[in-house]
C-alpha positions in Angstrom: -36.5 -6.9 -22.7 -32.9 -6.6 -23.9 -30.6 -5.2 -21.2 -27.9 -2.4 -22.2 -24.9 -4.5 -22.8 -21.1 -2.0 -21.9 -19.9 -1.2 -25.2 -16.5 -1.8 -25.7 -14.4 2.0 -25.5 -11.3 2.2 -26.4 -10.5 5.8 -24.8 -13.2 7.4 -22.7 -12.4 11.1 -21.4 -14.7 12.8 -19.2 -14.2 16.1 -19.0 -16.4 19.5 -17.8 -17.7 21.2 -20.3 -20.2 24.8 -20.2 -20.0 26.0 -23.9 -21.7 23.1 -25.1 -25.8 23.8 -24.3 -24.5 27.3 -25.3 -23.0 26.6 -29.1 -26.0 24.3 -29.8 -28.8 27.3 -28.8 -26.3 30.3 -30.3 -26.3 27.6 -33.8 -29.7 28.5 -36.1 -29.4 27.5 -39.8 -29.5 29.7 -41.8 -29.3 32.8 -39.0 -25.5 34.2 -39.2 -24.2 36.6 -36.6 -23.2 40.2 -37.9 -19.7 39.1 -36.2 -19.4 36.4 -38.5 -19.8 37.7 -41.6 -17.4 40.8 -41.2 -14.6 38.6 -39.0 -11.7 38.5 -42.2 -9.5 36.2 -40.6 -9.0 33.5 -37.4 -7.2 34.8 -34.6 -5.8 31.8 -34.1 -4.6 31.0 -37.3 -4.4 34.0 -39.5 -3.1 31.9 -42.5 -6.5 29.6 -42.8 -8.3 30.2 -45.7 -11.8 29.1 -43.7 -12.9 28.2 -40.4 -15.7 25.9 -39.4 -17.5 27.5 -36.9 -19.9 25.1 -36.3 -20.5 21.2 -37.0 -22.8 18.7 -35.6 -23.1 15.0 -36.7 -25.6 12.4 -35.2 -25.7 8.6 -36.4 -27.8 6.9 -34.5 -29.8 2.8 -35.5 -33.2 3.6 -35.9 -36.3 2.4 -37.7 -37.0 4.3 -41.3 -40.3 4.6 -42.9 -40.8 1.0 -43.5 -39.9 -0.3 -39.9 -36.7 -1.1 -40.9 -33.6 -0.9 -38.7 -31.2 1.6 -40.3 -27.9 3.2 -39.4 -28.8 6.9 -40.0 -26.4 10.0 -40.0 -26.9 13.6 -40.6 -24.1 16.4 -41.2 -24.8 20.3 -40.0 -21.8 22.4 -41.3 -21.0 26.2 -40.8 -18.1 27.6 -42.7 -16.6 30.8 -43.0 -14.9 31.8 -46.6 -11.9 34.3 -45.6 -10.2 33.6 -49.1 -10.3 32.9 -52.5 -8.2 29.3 -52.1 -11.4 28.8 -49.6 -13.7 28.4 -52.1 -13.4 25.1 -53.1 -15.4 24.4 -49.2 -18.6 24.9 -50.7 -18.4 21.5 -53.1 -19.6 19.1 -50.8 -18.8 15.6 -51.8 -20.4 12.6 -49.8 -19.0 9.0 -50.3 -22.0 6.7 -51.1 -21.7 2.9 -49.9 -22.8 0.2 -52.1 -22.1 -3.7 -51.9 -20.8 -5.9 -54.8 -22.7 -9.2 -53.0 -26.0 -7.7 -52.9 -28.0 -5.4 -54.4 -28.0 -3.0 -50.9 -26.5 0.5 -51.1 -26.9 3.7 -48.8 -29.2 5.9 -49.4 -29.0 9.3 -49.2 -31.7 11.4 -48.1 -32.0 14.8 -48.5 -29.4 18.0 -48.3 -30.0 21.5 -47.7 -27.2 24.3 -48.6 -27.3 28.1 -47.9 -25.1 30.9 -48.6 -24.9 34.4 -46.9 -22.2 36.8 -48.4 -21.3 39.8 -46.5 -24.0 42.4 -48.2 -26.4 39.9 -46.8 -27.6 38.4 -50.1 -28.7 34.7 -49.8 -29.1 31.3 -52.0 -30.2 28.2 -51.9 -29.4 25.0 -53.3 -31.5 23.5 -55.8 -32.3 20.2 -55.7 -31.7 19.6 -59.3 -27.8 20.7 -58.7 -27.3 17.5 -56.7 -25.3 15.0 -58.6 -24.4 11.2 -58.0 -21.6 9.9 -59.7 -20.8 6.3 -60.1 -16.9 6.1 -58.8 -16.3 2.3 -57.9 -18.2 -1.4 -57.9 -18.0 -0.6 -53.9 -18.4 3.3 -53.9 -21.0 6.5 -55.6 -20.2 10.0 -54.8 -23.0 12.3 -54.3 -21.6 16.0 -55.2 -23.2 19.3 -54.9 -21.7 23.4 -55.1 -23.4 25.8 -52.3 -24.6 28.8 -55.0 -23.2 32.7 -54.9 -20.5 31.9 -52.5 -17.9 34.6 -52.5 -14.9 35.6 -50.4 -16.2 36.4 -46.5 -19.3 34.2 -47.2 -20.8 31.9 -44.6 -22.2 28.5 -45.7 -24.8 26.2 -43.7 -25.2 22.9 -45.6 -26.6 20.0 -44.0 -27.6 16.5 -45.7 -29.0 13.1 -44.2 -28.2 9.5 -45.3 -29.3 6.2 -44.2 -27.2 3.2 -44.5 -28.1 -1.0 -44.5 -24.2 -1.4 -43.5 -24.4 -1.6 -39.4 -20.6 -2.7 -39.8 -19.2 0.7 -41.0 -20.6 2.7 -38.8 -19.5 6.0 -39.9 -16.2 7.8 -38.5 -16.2 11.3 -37.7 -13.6 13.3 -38.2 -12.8 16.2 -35.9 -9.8 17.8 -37.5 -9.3 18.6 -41.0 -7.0 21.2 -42.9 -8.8 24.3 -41.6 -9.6 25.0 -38.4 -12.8 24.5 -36.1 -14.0 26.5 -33.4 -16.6 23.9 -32.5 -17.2 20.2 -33.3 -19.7 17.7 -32.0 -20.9 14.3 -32.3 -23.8 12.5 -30.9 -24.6 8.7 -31.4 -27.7 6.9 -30.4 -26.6 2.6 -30.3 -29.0 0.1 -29.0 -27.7 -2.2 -26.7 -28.2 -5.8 -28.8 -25.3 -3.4 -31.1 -22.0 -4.2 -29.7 -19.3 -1.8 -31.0 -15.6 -1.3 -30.6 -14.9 2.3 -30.2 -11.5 4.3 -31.2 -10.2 7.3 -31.1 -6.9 8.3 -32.6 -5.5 11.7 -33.1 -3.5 13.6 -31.0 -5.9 16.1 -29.3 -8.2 15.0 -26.5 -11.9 15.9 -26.2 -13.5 18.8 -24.2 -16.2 16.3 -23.6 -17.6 13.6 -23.1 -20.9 11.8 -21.7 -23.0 8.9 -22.2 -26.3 8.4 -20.7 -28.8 5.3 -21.2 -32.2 5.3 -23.3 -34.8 3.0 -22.0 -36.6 1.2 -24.6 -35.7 3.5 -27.5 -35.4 0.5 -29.9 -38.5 -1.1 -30.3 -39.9 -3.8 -32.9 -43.5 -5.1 -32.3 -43.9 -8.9 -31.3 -40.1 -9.4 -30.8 -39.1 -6.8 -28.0 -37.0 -2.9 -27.0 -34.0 -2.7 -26.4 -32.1 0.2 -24.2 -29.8 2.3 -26.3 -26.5 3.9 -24.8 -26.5 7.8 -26.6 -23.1 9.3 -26.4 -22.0 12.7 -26.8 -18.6 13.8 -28.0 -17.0 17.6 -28.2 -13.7 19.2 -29.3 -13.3 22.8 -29.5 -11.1 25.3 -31.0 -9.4 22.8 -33.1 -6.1 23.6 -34.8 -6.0 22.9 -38.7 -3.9 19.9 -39.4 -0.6 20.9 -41.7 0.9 18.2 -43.6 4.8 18.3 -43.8 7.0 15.8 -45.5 8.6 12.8 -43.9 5.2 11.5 -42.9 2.5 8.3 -43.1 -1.1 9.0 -43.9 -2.5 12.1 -42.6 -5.5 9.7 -41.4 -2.9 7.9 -38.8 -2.7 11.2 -37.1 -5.7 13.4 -37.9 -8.5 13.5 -34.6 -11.1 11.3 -34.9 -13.4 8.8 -33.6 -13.7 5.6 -35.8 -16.0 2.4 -35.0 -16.3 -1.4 -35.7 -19.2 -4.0 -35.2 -18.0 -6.4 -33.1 -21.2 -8.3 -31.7 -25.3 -8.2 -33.1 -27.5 -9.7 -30.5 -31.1 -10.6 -32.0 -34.2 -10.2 -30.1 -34.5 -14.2 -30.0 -31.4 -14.5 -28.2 -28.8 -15.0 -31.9 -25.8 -13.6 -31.4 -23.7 -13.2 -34.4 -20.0 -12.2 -34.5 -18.7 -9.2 -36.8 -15.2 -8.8 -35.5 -13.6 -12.3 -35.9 -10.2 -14.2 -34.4 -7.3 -13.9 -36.7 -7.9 -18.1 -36.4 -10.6 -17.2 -38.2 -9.6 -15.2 -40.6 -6.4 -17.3 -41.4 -8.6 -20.3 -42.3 -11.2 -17.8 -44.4 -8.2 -16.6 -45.9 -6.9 -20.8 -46.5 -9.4 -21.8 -48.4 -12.1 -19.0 -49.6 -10.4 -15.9 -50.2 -9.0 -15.9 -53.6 -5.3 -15.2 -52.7 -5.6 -18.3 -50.5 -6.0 -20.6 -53.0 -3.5 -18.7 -55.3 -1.3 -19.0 -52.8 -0.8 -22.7 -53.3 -0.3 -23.5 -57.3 3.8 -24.4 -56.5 2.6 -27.3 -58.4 1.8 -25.4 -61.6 5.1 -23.6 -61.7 7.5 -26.2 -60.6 7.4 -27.5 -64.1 8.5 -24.0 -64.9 11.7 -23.7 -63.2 15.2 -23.6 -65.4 16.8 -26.8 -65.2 19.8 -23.9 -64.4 18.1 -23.1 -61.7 17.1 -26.5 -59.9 20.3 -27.5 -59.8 21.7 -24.7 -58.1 22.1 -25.6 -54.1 19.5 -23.9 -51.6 20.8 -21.0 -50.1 20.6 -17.2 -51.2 22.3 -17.3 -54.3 19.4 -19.4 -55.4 16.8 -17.6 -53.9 18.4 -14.4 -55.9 18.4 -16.2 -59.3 14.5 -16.6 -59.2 13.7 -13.2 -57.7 16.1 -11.7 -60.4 14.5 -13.8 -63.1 10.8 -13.4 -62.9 11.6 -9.0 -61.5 13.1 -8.7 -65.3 10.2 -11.3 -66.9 7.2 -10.0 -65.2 6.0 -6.3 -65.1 3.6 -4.5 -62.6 0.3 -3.0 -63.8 0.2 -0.3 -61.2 -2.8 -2.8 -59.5 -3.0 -3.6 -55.9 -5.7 -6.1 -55.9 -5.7 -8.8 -52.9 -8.7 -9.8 -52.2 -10.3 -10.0 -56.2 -9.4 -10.7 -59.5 -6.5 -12.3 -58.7 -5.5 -15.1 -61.1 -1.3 -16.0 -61.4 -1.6 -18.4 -64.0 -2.8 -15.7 -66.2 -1.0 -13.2 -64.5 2.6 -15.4 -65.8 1.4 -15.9 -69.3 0.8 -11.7 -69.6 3.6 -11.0 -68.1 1.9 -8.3 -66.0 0.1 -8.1 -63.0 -1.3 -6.6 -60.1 1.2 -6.3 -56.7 -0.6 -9.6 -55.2 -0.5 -11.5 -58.6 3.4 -10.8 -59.3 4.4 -11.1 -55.8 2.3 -14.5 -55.7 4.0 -16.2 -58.8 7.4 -15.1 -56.6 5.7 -17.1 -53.8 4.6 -20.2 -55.8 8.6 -20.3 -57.5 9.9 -20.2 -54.6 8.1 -22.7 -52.4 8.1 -24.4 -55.4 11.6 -24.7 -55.4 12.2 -26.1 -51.8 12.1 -22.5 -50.0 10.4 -21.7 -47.0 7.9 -18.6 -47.8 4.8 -17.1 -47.1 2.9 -14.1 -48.3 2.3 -10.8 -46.2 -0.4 -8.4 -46.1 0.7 -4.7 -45.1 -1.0 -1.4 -45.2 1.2 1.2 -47.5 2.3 4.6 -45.9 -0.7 6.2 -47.9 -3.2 4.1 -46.4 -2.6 4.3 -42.6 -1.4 1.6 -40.4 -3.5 -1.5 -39.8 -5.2 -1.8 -37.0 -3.7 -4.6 -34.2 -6.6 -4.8 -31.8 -8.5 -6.7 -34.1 -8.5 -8.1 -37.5 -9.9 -6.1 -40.4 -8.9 -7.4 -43.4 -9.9 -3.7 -45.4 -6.8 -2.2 -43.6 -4.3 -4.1 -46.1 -3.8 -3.0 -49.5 -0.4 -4.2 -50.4 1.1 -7.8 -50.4 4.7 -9.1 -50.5 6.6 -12.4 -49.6 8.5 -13.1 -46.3 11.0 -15.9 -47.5 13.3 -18.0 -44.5 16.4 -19.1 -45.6 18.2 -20.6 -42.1 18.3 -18.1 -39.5 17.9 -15.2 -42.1 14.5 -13.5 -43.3 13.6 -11.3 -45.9 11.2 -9.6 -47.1 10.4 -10.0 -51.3 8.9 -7.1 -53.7 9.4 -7.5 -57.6 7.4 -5.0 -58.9 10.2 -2.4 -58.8 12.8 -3.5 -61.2 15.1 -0.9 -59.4 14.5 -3.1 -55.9 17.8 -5.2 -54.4 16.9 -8.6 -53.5 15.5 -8.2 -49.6 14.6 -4.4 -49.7 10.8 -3.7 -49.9 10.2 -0.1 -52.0 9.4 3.1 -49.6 5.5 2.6 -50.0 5.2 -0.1 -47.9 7.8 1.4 -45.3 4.5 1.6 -42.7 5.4 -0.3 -39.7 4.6 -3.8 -40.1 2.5 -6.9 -41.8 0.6 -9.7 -41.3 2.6 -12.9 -42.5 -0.3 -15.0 -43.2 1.5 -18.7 -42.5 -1.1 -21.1 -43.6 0.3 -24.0 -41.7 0.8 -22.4 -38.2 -1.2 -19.4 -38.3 -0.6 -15.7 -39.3 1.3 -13.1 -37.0 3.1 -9.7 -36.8 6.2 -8.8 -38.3 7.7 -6.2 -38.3 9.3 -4.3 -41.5 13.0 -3.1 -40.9 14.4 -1.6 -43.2 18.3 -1.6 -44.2 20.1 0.5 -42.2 23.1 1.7 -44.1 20.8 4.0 -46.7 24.1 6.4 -47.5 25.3 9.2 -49.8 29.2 9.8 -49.9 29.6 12.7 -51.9 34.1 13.3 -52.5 34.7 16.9 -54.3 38.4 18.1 -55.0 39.1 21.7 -56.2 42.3 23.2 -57.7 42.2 26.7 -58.1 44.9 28.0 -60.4 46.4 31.6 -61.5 45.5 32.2 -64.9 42.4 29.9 -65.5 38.8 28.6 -63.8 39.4 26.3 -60.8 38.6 22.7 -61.5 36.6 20.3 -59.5 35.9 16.7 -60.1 33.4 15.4 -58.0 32.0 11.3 -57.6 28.7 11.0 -55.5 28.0 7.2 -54.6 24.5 6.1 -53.7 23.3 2.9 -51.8 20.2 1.3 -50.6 17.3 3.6 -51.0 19.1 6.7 -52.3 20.6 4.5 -55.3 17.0 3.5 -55.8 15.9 7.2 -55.9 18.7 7.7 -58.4 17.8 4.7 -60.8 14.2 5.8 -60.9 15.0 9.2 -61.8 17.2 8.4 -64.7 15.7 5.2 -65.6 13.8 6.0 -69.0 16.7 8.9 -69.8 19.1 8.3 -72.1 22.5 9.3 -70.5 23.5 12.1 -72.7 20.2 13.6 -72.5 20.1 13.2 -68.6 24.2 15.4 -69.0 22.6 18.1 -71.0 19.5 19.0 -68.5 22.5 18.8 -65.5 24.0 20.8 -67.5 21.5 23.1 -68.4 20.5 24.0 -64.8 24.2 24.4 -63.7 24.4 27.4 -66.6 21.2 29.2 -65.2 22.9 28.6 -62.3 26.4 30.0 -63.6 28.9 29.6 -61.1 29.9 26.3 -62.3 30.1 24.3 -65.7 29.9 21.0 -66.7 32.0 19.4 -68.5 32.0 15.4 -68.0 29.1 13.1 -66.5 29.0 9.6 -66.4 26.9 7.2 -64.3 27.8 3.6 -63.1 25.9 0.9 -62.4 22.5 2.2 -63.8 21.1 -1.4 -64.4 22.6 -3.6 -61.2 20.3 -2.7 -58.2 22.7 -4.6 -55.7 25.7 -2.4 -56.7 25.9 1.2 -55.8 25.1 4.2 -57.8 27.7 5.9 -58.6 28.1 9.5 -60.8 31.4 11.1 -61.9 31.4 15.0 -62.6 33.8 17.2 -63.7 33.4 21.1 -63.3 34.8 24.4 -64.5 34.4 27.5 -62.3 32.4 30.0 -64.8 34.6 32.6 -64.4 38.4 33.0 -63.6 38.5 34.8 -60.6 39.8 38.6 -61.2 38.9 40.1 -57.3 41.9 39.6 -54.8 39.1 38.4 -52.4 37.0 35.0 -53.5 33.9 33.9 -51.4 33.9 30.5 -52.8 30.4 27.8 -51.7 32.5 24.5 -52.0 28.9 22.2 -52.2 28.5 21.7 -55.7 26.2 18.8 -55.3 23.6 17.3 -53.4 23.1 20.6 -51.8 19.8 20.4 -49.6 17.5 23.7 -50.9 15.1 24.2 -47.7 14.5 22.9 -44.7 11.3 20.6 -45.3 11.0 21.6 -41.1 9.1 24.6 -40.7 6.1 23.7 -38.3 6.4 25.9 -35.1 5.3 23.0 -33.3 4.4 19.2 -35.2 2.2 16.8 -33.5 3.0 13.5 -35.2 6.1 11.5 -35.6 8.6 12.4 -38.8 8.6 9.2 -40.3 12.1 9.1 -43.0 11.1 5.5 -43.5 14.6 3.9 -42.8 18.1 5.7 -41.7 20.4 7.3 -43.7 23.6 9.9 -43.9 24.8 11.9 -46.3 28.5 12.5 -46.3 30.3 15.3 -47.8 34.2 15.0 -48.0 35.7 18.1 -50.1 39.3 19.1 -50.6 40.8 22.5 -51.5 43.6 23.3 -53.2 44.5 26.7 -53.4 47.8 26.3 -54.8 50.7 28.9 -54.6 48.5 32.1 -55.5 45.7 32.2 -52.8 45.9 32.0 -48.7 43.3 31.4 -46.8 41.2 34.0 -45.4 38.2 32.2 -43.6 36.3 29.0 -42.9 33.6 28.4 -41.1 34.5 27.0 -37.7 33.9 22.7 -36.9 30.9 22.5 -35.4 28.8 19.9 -34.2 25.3 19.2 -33.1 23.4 15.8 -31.9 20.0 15.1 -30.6 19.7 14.3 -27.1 20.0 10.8 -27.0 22.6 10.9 -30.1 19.9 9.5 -32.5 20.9 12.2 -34.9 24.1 14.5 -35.3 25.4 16.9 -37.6 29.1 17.4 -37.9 31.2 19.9 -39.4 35.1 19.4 -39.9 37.5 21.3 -41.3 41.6 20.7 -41.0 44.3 22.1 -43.5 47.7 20.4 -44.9 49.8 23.2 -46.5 48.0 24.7 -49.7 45.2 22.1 -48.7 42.1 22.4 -46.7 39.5 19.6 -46.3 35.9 19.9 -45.1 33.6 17.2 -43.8 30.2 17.1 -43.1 28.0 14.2 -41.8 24.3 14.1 -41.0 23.7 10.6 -39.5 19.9 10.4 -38.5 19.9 6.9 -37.2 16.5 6.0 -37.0 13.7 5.6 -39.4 11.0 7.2 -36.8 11.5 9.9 -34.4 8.7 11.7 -32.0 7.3 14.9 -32.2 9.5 15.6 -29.1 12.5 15.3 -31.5 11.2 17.3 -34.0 12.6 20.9 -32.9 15.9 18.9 -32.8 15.6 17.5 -35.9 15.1 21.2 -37.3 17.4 22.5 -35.9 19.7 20.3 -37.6 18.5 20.8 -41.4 18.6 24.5 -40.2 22.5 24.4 -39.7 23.0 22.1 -42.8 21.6 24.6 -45.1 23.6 27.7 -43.6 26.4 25.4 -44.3 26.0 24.4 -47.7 24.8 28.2 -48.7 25.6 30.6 -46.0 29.5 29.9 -44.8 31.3 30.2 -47.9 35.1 29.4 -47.7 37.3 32.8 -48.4 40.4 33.2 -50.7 42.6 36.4 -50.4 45.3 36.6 -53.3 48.4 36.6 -52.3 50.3 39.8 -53.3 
């Protein structure tokens, strides 16, 4: 017989718990509590739309009808409807598995759905109103609608599917964007089933226990095998609330993912699922496609400008090709790595996928004498990679790492906005994997430039018997000249004037006169705009409250969260600077300012300062965020809105005032 082998746990909390046995005999399908279907809202959270009150998954390796070992998982789900955007809870889509090497798929099962509205009518599902769609070569979708489900309703849905694929054994996912009062999960693993077990998320469990099955896996003539069952309980579960200035939700939300790492047969076999990256480096060499794609230098050294050959090694050089094929070659919105990826065919398009354009960058460059490899990286809507092990599914996104001397950088050219050395904000997630074919792969980390700025200069001359001028230049670098190109990109410069100047007249304080932009095309230069403004109205009152920001003004705090539990991820560090000067001539004093003020984060990460100094007739104001780092902790984050708190009342709430002189 088998012995249980330890599984491999990655957190393991055990804590007391008493409202477990009592959840699971209070649950009935189908049976709702006359509290439950009059409660309108959750205490806790009065602005939910729904609340699970109940939820119950089991996945557990078993034999099915035909003696075959299967991973099987069932879903039980209460949910309470309190409003009408909760509706959309009662479409229940299930992601189907299906492999493009073989003709194996999951399979799913059965599902059962109820409603119960508040006037106590109930309805089934029909089988007939279950629906498979075909999404992907790797993925089907099996959809179905709970019937009669109105505002206050409860729904019970449960459904069963069995699976061939003992690798993904499948996550469960204890928080979502509603809250739970109860969440459970139960696994059932034999022992010859090795797994690597991970939980991420920042809330811990209420419980957790594991106890041993003897001989609960059992195939005749070949032998049992013990199976470890594991129990796993959160309760009263916040909903998670997306803000900006973050990865993936997935990086943060609760949850409890697993991997395959060993399969031990009953004759003793034991065959390895989660693999060295020595492995996977020399699958990667010479089987995976973008291996073997990797190395076609050959091919395109024939291609290189005589112009360019000549030119010595350095940077300069390095620009020239990066520059050349960014304007030749254009990207198909593709991110294929692992398939259909051909750069031969790729070059003589044109167009590409990510991995085809940035590998033609890759073959130029080795190709012409440079040292460069190819790097796999997850983007920020994918969730970081995992480091523990390797698992090649985690990378979605590839670009080049190039060494020139002591100097690195990393190589995108399916922006035609991106400076040579700056990768775009999607793949701003942390780090890669430089696959270096010669010495093996490794971890590098993306930094990105740090001197990301906006220097906004305003002067403004009031005069007596007219509307007070201002002429205003607002320069750009780095990734906020980036932001800029790819706004105005595809706009014609006059047409791009009149919509500024069509939202400054709704606005009607100020109007435009002038606009010109420099440096539209040249992604190394900054991004500069020139404006010129009119005041819409001549001032008449002998008392003017006058809001000097007439530009890059920031609207609302994107802050708001009483309290966030994951990081605020910007993606790189940046300022903004505002430097304005007032004239208010001969015919106007001044009244009021708002005072200098200043405010940093604790361990000056961050600051916001406020400055304000007159010269005769002339007062000046200046105003700098700094936030210095591209990640800061929940810990910061009260800080951090504390600051775009104060900017706003700045820029809309502290208006300079001018008394006439008499």
């Amino acid at each position: 017989m088998i012995q249980p082998k330890l599984l491999t746990v990655l957190l393991l909390f055990f804590l007391p718990v008493s409202h477990a046995q009592n959840a699971e005999k209070e649950f009935t399908f189908g049976s709702v509590a006359p509290e439950h279907l009059t409660m309108s809202s959750h205490e806790k959270d009065t602005t939910a739309n729904a609340l699970v009150l109940y939820e119950k998954g089991t996945s557990k390796i078993e034999k099915n009808g035909f003696g075959e070992p299967v991973l099987s998982t069932e879903i039980i789900r209460r949910i309470k409807i309190f409003k009408k955007e909760g509706l959309d809870r009662a479409t229940i889509e299930i992601p189907i598995r299906k492999s493009l090497e073989s003709k194996e798929k999951e399979r799913f099962v059965e599902a059962e759905a109820i409603s119960i509205n508040t006037d106590r009518t109930v309805q089934r599902l029909d089988e007939k109103d279950i629906f498979t769609e075909n999404v992907s070569e790797t993925h089907n979708l099996v959809k179905f609608t709970v019937p009669n489900v109105q505002e206050g309703a409860v729904i019970d849905y449960r459904y069963k599917i069995e699976s061939p694929f003992f690798y993904n054994f499948r996550s469960w996912m204890f928080q979502w964007d509603i809250p739970k009062l109860y969440s459970r999960f139960s696994t059932s693993i034999p022992a010859n089933y090795k797994y690597n077990i991970k939980l991420t998320g920042f809330l811990k469990l209420d419980h957790k226990e594991a106890v041993l099955k003897k001989d609960c896996f059992y195939f005749q003539g070949l032998g049992t095998a013990d199976c470890a069952v594991s129990t796993y309980i959160m309760k009263d579960i916040p909903a998670f609330k997306e803000e900006d200035y973050m990865t993936s939700k997935y990086n943060y939300l609760s949850s409890i993912n697993y991997e395959l790492e060993t399969f031990e047969g009953f004759d003793g076999m034991e065959k390895k699922f989660t693999r060295s990256w020595k492995d996977v480096d020399k699958e990667i060499k010479y089987r995976e496609e973008i291996g073997r794609q990797a190395r076609k230098t050959s091919y395109f050294k024939r291609l290189i400008p005589p112009e360019v050959s000549v030119l010595p090694q350095g940077v300069e050089k390095a620009k020239k090709i990066y520059y050349s094929l960014q304007e030749q070659l254009f990207w198909n919105k593709k991110n294929y790595i692992f398939t259909r990826v051909d750069v031969k065919d790729a070059f003589k398009r044109k167009s590409g996928s990510n991995a085809e354009l940035n590998l033609i960058l890759l073959n130029f460059l080795k190709a012409s004498g440079f040292k460069a490899e190819f790097m796999l990286l997850s983007t920020r809507n994918n969730g970081f990679a995992t480091k523990l092990y390797p698992i090649i599914s985690d990378f979605n996104y590839l670009v080049v790492k190039l060494d020139i001397e002591k100097m690195s950088f990393l190589l995108d050219i399916t922006d035609k906005n991106l400076p040579f050395g700056v990768l775009p904000f999607r793949a701003l997630n942390g780090y890669g994997r430089v696959m270096d074919m010669d010495n093996g792969s490794y971890w590098q980390n993306i930094t990105p430039v740090n001197n990301t700025q906006t220097y906004v200069t305003t002067r403004i001359i009031f005069s007596e018997d007219e509307p007070a001028k201002i002429r205003t230049r607002e320069v750009c670098s780095w990734y906020h000249a980036l932001s800029k190109r790819k706004k105005v990109q595809d706009i014609p410069e006059k047409e791009y004037m009149e919509s500024l100047r069509d939202r400054y007249d709704k606005e009607g304080v100020f109007v435009l006169d002038e606009y010109t932009m420099h440096n539209k095309k040249d992604p190394e230069k900054q991004f500069v705009e020139d404006y010129s403004f009119r005041m819409a109205e001549t001032p008449v009152s002998d008392i003017l409250f006058f809001n000097p920001f007439v530009v890059e003004k920031v609207k609302e705090n994107p802050f708001t969260l009483d309290e966030r539990t994951y990081p605020v991820d910007f993606g790189y560090p940046f300022s903004y600077i505002h430097l304005i000067t007032i004239d208010f001539g001969e015919h106007y004093q001044l009244k009021e300012i708002p005072k200098s003020k200043i405010m940093k984060l604790p361990d000056n990460s961050g600051n916001l300062t406020y400055k304000t100094s007159r010269n005769g007739n002339t007062l000046m104001l200046n105003v700098r965020l700094s936030l210095k780092k591209p990640l800061y902790s929940p810990v910061e984050y009260e800080g951090l809105k504390k600051i775009y708190s104060e900017l706003i009342s700045l820029q809309h709430k502290q208006p300079v005032v001018l008394e006439r002189k008499l």
